[in-house]
PAMARLO-174151 format. One line per 10 residues: their letters; for each residue z, x negated, y negated of N, C-alpha, C. Coordinates in Angstrom, 3 decimals. Last residue first. Example, Ala and Ser with C-alpha at 12.3 -4.5 7.8 and 13.67 -1.06 7.14 Angstrom:
sa) 7.080:-12.850:2.250:7.140:-13.670:1.060:7.870:-12.900:-0.030 | 7.800:-13.190:5.690:7.800:-12.300:4.500:7.800:-13.200:3.300
// end
This chain:
xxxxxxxxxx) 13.686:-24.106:-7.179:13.523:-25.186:-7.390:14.110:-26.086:-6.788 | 14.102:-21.712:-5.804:12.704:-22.189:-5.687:12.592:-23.576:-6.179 | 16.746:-21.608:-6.594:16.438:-21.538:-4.732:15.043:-22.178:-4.977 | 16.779:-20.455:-8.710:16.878:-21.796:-8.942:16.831:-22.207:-7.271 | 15.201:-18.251:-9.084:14.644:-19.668:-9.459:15.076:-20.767:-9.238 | 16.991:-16.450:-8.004:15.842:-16.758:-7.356:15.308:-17.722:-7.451 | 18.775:-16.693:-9.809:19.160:-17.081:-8.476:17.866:-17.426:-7.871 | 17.251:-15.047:-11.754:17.677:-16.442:-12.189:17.961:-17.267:-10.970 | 17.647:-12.465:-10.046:15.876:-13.135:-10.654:16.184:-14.674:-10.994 | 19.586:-12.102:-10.838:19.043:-12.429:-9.109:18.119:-13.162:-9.360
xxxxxxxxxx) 20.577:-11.420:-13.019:21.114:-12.595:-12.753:20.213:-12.955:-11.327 | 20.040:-8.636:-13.081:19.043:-9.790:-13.526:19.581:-11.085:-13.161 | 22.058:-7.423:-12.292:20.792:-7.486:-11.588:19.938:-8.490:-11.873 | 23.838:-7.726:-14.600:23.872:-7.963:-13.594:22.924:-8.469:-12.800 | 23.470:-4.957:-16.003:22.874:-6.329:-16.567:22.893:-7.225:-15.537 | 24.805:-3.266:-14.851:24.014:-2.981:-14.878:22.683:-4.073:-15.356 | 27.845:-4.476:-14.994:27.061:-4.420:-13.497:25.272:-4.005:-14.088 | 28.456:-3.982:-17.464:27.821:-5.419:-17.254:26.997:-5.137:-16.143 | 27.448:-0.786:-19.466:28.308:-1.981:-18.114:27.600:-2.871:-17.734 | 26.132:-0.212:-20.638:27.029:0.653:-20.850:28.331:-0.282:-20.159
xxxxxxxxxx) 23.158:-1.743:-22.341:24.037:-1.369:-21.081:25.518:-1.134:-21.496 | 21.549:-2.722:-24.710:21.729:-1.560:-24.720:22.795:-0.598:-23.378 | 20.195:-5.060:-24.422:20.119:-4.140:-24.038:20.381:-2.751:-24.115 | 22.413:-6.762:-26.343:20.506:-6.615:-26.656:20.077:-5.014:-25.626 | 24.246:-6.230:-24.539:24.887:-5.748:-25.809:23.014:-5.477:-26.517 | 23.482:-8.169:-21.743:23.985:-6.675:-21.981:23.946:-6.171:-23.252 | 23.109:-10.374:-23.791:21.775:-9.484:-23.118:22.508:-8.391:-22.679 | 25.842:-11.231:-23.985:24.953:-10.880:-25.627:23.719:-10.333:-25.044 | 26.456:-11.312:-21.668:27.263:-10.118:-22.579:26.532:-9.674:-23.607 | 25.464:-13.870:-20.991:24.762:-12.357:-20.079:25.562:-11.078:-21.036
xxxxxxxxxx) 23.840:-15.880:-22.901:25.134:-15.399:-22.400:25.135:-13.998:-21.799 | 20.843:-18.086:-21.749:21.664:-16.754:-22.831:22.514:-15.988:-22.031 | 19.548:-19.881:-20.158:20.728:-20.149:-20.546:21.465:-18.952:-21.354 | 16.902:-19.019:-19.510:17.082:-20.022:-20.536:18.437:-20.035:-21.133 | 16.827:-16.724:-18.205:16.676:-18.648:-17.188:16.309:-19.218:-18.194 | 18.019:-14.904:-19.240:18.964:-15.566:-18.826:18.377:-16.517:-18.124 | 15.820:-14.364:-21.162:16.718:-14.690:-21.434:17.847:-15.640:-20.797 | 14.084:-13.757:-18.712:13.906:-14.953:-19.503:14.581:-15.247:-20.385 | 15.060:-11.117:-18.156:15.093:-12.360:-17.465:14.826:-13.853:-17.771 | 14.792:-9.505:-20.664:16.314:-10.020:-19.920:16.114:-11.072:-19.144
xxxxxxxxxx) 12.249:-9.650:-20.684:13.008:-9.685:-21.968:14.569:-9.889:-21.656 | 11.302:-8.173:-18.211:11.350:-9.878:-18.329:11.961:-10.518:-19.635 | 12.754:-5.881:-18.273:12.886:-6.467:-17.502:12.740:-8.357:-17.403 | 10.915:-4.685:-20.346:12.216:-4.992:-20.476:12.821:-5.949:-19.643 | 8.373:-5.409:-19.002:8.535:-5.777:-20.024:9.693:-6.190:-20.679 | 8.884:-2.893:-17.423:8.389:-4.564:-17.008:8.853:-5.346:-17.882 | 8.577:-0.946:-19.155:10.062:-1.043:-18.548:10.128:-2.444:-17.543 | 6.094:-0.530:-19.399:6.908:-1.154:-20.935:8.309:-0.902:-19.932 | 4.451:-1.561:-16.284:4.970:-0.699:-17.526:5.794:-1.200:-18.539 | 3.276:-2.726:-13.728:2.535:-3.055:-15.139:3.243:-1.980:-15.968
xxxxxxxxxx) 3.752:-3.965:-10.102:4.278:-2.551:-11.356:3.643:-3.236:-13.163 | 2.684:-5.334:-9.270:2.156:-4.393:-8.600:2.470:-3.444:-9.763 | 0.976:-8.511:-10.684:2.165:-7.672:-9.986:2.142:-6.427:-9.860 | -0.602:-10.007:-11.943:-1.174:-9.202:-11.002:-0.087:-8.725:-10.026 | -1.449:-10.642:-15.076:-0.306:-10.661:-14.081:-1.366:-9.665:-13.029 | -3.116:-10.649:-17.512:-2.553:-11.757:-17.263:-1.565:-12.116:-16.143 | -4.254:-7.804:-17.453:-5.066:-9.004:-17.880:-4.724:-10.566:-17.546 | -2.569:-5.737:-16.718:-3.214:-6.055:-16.038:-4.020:-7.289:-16.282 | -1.489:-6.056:-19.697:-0.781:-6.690:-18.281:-1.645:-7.178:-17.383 | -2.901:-3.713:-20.912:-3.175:-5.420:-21.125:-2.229:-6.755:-19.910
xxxxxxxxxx) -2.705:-1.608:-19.762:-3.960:-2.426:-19.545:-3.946:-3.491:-19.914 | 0.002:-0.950:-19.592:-0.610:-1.300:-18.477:-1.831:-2.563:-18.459 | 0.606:-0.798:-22.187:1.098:-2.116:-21.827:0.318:-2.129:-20.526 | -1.384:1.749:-22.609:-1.697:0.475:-23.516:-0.962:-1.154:-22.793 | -0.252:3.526:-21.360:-1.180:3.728:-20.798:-1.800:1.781:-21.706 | 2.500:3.788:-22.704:1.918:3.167:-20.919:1.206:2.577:-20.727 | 1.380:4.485:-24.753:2.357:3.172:-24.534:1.960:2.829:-23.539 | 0.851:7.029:-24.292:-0.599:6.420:-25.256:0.457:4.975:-24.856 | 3.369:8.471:-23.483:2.224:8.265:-22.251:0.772:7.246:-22.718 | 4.677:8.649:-25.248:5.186:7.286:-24.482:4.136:6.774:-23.332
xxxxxxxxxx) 2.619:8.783:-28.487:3.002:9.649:-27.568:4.081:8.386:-26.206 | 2.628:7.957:-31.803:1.902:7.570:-30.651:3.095:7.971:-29.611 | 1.958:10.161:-34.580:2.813:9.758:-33.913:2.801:9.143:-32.342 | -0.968:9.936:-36.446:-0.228:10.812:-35.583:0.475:10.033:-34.501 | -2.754:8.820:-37.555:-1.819:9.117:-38.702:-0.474:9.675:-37.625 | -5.269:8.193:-36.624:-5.219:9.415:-37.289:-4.014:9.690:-38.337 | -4.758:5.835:-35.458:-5.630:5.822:-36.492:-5.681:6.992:-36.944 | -1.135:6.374:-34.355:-2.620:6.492:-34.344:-3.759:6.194:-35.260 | 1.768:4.273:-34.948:1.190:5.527:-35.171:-0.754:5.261:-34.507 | 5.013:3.832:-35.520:3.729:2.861:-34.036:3.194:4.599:-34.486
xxxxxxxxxx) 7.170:4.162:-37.015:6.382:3.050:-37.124:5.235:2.868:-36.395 | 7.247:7.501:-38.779:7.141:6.764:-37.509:6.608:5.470:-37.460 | 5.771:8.422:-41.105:7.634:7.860:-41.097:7.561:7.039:-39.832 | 2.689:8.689:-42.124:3.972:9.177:-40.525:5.123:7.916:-41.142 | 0.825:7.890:-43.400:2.209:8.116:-44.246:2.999:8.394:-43.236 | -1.994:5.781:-43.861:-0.904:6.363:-42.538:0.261:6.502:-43.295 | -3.354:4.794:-45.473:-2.844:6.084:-45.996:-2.025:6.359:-44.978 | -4.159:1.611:-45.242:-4.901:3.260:-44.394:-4.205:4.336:-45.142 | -2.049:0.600:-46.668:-3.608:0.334:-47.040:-4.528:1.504:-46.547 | -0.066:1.069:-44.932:0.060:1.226:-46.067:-1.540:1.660:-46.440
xxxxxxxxxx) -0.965:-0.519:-42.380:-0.558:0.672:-42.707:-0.552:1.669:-43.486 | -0.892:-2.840:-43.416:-2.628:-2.532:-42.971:-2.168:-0.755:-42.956 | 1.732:-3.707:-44.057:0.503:-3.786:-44.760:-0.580:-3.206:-44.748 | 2.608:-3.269:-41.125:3.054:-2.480:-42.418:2.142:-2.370:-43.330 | 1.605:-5.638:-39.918:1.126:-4.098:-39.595:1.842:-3.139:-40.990 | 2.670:-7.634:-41.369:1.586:-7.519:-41.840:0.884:-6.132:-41.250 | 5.337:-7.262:-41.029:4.921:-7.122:-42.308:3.615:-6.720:-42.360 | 5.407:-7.930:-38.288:6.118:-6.034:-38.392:5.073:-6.348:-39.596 | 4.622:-10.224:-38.564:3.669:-9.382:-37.479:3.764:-7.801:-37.903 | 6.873:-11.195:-39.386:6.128:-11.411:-39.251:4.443:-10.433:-39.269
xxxxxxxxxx) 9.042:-10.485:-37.180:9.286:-9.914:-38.850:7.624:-10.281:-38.840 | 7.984:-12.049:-35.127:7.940:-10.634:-35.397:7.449:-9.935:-36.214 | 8.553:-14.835:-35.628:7.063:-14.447:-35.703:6.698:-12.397:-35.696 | 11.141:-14.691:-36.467:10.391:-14.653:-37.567:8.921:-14.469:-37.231 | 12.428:-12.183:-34.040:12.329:-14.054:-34.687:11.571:-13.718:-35.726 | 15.551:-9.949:-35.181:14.124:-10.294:-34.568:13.641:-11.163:-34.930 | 18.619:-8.476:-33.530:17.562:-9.106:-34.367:16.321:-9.399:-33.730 | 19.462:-5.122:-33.142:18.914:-6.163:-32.584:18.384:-6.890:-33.711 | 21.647:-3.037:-32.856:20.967:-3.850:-34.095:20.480:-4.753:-33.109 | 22.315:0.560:-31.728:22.605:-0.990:-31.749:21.700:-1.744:-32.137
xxxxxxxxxx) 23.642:4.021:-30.908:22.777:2.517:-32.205:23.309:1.461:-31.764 | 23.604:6.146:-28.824:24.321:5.576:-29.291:22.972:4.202:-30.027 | 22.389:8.568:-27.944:22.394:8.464:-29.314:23.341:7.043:-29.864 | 21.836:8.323:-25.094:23.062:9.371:-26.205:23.613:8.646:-27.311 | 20.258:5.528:-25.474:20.959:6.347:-24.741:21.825:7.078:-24.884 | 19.521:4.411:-28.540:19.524:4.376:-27.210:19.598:5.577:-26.744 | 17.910:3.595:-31.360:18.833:4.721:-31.004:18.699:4.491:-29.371 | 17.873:0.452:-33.563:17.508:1.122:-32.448:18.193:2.550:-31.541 | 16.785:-1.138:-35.886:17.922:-0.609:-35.493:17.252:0.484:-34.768 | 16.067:-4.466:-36.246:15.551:-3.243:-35.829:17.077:-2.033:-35.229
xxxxxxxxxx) 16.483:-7.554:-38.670:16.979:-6.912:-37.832:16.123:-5.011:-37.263 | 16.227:-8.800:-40.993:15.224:-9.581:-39.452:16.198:-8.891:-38.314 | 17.240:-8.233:-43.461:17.712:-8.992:-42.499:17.537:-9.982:-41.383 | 14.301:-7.346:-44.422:15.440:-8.495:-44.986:16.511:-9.548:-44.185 | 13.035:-5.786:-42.362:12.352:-7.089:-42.746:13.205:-7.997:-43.342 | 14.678:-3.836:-40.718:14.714:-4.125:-41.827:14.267:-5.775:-42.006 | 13.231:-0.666:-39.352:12.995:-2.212:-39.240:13.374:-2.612:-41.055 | 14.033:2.028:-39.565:14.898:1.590:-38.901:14.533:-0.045:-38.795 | 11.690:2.960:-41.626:13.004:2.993:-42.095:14.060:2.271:-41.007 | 9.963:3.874:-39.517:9.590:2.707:-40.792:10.583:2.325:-41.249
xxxxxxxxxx) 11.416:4.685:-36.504:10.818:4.833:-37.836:10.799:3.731:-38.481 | 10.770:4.789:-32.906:11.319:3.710:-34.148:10.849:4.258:-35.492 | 10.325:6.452:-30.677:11.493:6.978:-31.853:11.273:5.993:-32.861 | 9.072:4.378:-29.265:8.104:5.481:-29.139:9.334:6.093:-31.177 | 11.059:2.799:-28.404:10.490:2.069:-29.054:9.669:3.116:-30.179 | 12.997:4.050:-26.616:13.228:3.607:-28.136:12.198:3.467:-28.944 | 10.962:4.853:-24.726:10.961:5.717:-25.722:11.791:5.575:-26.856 | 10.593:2.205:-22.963:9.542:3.160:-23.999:9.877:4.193:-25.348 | 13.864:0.376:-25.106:13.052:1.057:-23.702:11.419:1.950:-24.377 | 13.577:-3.350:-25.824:13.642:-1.616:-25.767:13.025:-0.861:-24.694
xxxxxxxxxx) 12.920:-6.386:-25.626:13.594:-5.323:-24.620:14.336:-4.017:-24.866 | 12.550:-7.468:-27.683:13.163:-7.088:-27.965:14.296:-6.210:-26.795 | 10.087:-8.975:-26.872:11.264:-9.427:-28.081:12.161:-8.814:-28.000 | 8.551:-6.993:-25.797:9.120:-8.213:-24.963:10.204:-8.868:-25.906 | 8.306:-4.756:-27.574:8.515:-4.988:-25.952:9.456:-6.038:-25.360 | 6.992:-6.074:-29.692:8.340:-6.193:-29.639:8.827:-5.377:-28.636 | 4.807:-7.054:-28.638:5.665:-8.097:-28.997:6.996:-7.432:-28.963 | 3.339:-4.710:-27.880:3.688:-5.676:-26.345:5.010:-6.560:-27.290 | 3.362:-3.588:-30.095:3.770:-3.367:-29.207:4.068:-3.702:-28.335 | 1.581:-5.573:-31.287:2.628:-5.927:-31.731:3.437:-4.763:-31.001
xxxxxxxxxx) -1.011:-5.077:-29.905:-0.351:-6.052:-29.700:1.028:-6.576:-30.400 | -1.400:-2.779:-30.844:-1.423:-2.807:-29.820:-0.617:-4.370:-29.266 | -1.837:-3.301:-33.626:-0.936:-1.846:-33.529:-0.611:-2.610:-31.699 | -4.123:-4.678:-34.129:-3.036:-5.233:-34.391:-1.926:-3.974:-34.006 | -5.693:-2.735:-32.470:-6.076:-3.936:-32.152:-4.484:-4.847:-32.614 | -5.920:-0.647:-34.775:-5.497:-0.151:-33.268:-5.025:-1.964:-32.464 | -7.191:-2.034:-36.968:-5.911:-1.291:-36.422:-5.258:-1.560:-35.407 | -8.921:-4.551:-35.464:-9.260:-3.167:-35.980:-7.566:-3.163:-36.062 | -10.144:-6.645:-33.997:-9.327:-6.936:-34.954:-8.882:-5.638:-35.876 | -8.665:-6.339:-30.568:-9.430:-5.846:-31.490:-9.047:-5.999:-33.034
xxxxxxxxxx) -7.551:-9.067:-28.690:-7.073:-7.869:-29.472:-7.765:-8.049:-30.271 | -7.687:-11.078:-25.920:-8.029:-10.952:-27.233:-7.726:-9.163:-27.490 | -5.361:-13.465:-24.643:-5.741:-11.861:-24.417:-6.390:-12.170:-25.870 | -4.146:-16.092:-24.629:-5.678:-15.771:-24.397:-6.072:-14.385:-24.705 | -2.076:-15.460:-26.542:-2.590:-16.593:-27.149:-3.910:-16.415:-26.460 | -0.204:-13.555:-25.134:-0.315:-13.359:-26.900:-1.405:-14.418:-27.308 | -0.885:-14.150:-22.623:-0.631:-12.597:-23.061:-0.943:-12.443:-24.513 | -0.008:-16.352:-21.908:-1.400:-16.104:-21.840:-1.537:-14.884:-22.774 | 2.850:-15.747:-22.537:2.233:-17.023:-23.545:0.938:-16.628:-23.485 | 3.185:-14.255:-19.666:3.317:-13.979:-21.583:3.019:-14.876:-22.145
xxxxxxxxxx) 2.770:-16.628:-18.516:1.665:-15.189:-18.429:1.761:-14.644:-19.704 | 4.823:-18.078:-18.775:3.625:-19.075:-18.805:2.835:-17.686:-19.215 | 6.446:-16.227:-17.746:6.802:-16.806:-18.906:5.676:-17.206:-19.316 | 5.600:-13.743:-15.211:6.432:-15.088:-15.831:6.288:-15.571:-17.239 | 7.239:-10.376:-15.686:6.315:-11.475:-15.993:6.560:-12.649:-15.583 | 9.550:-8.736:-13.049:8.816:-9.140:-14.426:7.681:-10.095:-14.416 | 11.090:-6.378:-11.217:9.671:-6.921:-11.403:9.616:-7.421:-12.742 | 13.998:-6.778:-9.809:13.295:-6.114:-11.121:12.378:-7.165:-10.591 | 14.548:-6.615:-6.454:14.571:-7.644:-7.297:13.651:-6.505:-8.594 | 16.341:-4.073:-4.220:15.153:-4.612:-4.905:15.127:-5.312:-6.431
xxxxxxxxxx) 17.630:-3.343:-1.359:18.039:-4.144:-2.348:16.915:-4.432:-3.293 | 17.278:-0.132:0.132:16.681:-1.936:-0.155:16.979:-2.649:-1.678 | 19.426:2.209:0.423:18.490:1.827:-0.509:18.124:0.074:-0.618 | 20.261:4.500:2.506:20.656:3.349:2.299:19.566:2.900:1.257 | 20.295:7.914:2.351:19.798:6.873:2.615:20.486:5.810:1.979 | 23.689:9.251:0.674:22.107:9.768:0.550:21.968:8.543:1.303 | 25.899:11.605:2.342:25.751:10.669:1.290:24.299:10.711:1.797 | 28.116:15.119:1.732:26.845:14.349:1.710:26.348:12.715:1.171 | 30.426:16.421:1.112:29.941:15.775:2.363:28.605:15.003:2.956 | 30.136:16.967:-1.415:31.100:16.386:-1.196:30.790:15.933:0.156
xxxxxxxxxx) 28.325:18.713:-2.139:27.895:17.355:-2.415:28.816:16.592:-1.494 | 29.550:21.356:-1.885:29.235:21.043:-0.871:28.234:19.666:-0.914 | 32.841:22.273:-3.787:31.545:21.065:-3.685:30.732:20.806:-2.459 | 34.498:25.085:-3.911:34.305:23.844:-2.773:32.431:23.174:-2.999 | 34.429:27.004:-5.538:35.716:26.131:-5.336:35.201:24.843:-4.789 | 32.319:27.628:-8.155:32.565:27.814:-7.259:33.903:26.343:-7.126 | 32.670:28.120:-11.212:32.130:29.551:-10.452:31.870:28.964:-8.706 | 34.582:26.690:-13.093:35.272:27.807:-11.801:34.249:28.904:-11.584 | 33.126:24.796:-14.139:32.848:25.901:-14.867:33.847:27.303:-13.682 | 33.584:22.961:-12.058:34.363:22.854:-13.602:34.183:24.330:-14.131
xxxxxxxxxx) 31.825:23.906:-10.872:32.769:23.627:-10.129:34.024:23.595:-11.260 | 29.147:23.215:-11.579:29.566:24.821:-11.296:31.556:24.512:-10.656 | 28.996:20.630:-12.407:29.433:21.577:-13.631:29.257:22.900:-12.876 | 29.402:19.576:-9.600:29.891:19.260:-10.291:30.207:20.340:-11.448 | 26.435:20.412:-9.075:27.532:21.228:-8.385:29.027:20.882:-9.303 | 25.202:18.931:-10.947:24.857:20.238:-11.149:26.356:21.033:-10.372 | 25.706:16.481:-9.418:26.067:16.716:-11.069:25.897:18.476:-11.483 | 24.044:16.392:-7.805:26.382:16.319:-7.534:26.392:16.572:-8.900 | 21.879:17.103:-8.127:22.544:17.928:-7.166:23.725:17.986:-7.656 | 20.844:14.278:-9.213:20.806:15.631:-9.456:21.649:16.750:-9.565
xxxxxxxxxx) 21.607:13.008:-6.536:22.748:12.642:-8.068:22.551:13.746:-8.863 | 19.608:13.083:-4.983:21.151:14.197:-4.752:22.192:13.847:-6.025 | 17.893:12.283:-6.674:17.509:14.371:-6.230:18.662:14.483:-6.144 | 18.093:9.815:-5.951:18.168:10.509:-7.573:18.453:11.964:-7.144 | 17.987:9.563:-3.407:19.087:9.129:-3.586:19.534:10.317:-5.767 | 15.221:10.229:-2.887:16.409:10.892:-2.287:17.423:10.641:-3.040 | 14.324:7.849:-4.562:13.673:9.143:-5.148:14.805:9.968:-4.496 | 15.047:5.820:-2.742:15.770:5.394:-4.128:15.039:7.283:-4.901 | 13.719:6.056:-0.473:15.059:6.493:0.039:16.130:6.654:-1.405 | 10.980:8.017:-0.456:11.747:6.911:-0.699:12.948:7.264:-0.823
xxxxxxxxxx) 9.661:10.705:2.033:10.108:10.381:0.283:10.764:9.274:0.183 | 8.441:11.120:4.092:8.517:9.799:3.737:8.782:9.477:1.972 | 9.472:13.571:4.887:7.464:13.619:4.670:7.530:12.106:3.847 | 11.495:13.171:6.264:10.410:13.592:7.171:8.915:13.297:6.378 | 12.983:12.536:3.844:12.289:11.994:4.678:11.536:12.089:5.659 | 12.720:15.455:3.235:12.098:14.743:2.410:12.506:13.586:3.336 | 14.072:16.922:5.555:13.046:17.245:5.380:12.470:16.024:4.330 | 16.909:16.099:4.975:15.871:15.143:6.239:14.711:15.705:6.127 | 17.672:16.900:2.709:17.159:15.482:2.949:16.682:15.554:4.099 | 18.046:19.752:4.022:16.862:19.120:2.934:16.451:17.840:2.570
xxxxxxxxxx) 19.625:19.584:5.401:18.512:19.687:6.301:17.304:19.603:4.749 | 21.987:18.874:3.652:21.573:17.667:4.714:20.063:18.367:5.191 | 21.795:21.282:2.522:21.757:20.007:1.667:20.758:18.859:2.749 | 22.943:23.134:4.244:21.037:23.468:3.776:21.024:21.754:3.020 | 25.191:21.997:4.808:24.591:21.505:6.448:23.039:22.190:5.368 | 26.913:22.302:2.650:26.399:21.122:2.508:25.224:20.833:4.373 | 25.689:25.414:1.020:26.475:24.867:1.650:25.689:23.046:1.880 | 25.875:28.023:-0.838:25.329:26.667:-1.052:26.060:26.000:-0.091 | 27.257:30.186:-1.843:27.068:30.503:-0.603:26.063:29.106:-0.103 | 28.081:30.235:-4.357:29.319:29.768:-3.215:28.721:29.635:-2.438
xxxxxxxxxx) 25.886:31.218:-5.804:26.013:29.418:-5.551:27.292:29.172:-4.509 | 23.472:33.239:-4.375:25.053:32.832:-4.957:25.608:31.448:-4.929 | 20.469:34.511:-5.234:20.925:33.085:-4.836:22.957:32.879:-5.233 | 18.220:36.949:-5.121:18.905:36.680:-5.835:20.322:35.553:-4.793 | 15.200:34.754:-3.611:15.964:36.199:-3.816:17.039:35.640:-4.430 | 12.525:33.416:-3.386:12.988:33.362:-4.689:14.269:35.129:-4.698 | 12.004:32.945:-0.590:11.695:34.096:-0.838:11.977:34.755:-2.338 | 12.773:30.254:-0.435:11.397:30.044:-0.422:11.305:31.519:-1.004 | 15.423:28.466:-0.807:15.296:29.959:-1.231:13.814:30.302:-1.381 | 15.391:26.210:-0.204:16.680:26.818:0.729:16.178:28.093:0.349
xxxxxxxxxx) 13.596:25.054:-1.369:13.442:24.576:-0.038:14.695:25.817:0.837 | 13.943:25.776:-4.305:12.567:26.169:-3.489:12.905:25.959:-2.071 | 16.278:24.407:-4.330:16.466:25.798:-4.543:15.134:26.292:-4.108 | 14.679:21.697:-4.464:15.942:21.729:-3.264:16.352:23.733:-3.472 | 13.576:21.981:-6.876:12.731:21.582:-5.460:13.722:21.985:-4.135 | 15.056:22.392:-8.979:14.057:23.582:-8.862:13.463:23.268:-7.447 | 16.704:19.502:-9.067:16.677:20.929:-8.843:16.048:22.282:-8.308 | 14.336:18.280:-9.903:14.648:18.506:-8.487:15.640:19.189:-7.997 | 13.246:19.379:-12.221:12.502:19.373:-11.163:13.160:19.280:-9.684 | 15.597:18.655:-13.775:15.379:20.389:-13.224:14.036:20.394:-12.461
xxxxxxxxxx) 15.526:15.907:-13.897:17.188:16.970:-13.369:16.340:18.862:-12.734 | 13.500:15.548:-15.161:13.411:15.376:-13.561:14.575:15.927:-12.882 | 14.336:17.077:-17.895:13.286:17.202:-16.755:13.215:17.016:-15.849 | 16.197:15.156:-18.182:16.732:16.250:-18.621:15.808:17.291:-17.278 | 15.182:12.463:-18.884:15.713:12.842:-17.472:16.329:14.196:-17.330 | 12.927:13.065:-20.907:12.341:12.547:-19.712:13.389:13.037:-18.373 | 15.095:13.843:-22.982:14.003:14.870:-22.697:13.625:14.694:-21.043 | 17.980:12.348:-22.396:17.180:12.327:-22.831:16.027:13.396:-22.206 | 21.518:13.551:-22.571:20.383:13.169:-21.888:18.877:13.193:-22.690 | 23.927:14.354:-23.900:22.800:13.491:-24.936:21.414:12.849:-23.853
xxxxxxxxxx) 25.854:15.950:-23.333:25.695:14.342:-22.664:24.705:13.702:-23.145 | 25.366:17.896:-24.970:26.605:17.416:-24.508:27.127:15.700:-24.176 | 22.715:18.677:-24.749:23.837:18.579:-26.178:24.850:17.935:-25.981 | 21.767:18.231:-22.304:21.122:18.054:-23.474:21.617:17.699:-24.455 | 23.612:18.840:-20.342:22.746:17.769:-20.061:22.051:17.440:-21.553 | 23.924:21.347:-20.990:25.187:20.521:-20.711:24.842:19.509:-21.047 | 21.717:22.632:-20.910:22.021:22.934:-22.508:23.021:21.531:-22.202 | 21.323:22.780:-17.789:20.567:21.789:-18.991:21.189:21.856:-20.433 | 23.754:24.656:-17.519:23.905:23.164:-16.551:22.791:22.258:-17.708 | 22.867:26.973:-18.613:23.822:26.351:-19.379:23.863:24.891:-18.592
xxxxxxx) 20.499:27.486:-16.927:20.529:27.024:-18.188:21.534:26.281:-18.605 | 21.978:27.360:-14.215:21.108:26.229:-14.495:20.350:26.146:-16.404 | 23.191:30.122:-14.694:24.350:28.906:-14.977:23.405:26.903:-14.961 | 21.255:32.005:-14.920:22.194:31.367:-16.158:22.813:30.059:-15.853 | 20.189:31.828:-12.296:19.306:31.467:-13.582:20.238:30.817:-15.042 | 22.404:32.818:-11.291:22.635:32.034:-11.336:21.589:30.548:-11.716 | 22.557:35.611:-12.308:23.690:34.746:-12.663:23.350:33.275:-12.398
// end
């Protein structure tokens, strides 16, 4: 029974709430980690019988082995959400989330570029004049133009950039769409990869493809904004979620209205746009 009710808990997460693949997964990893820790002998498991004193001795076990206090904090959101749909679903009465809160979490500033670095980024970095070469660097562009996430970007079809307008239409977070425009050095850039596209036979519908033709993966992204980062920054974190990060921040230490970067973003709530405002605070203390 209660194999079933962590299916139907992902089917919830999937169809319902439109979670994406990536967090759909870490939901049932840590899941599957906290049910390893209380049920090592894998026997048959009643969820009434879940209480909140195995909860607490499972966080202190993951700080015991120095899990971060922001990785704890996800595992038990995990958790309240899972107990949550056994609770709705009346297969148990009493939430044992309910007595649990997680570590305190360090206030932490988003990591981005500076400004001057991206300029190095598009004007010293050299890019292969091959394909791959213009494929790679108009990834970083509309990264940073645009502040999508990896795996918007990873989804974009040929069909969602409209060169007329100078607009990209983008699928977020449960599926919800929103239009971003784009400057003219973009459009730009989109045309002439289109071009070279065309010219190869690459027929994938997908816009960001392989020299084979084959749909570029979020892990072939990573693995691409890392290395060229590494070229012009030496900050500790180097991912296409950096990227987003400085696509908001340099928005707002050039004056842009924090609603129209929430709305570019893609945030559900201002608080979440928010954060970036620190980074701006920060600058202006330094100056």
């Amino acid at each position: 029974m209660f194999n079933k009710q962590l299916h139907l808990f992902f089917d919830y997460l999937t169809y319902e709430k439109k979670y994406s693949t990536h967090t759909v997964t870490s939901y049932q990893n840590d899941i599957a980690q906290f049910i390893g820790f209380i049920n090592p002998q894998n026997e048959d498991l009643n969820p009434k019988e879940i209480n909140y004193q195995q909860i607490r001795a499972w966080v202190s076990e993951l700080i015991k082995n120095k899990i971060a206090a922001r990785s704890i904090n996800r595992k038990l959101s995990a958790l309240k959400s899972f107990f949550k749909f056994l609770q709705r679903q009346q297969i148990i009465d009493v939430n044992p989330m309910s007595k649990i809160s997680g570590p305190k979490t360090p206030k932490r500033l988003p990591s981005f570029v500076d400004e001057h670095q991206m300029e190095d980024l598009f004007t010293e970095v050299k890019f292969d004049e091959s394909f791959t070469g213009q494929r790679d660097k108009l990834i970083l562009d509309i990264l940073y133009q645009t502040g999508i996430r990896r795996s918007e970007l990873t989804h974009l079809k040929e069909l969602d950039i409209d060169l007329f307008n100078s607009t990209i239409k983008v699928l977020g977070k449960r599926n919800k769409e929103r239009m971003i425009p784009i400057s003219l050095d973009l459009k730009r850039n989109l045309e002439d990869y289109l071009q070279v596209k065309k010219e190869l036979n690459l027929s994938n519908p997908m816009l960001l493809v392989s020299e084979s033709g084959n749909t570029l993966s979020e892990q072939t992204v990573y693995k691409l904004v890392k290395k060229y980062l590494s070229q012009i920054t030496t900050i500790q974190k180097k991912s296409p979620h950096v990227l987003r990060h400085t696509f908001a921040t340099h928005l707002l230490n050039n004056g842009a209205d924090i609603n129209a970067v929430k709305d570019l973003l893609g945030h559900a709530n201002l608080s979440a746009t928010q954060i970036y405002t620190h980074n701006t605070i920060e600058k202006l203390k330094k100056s």
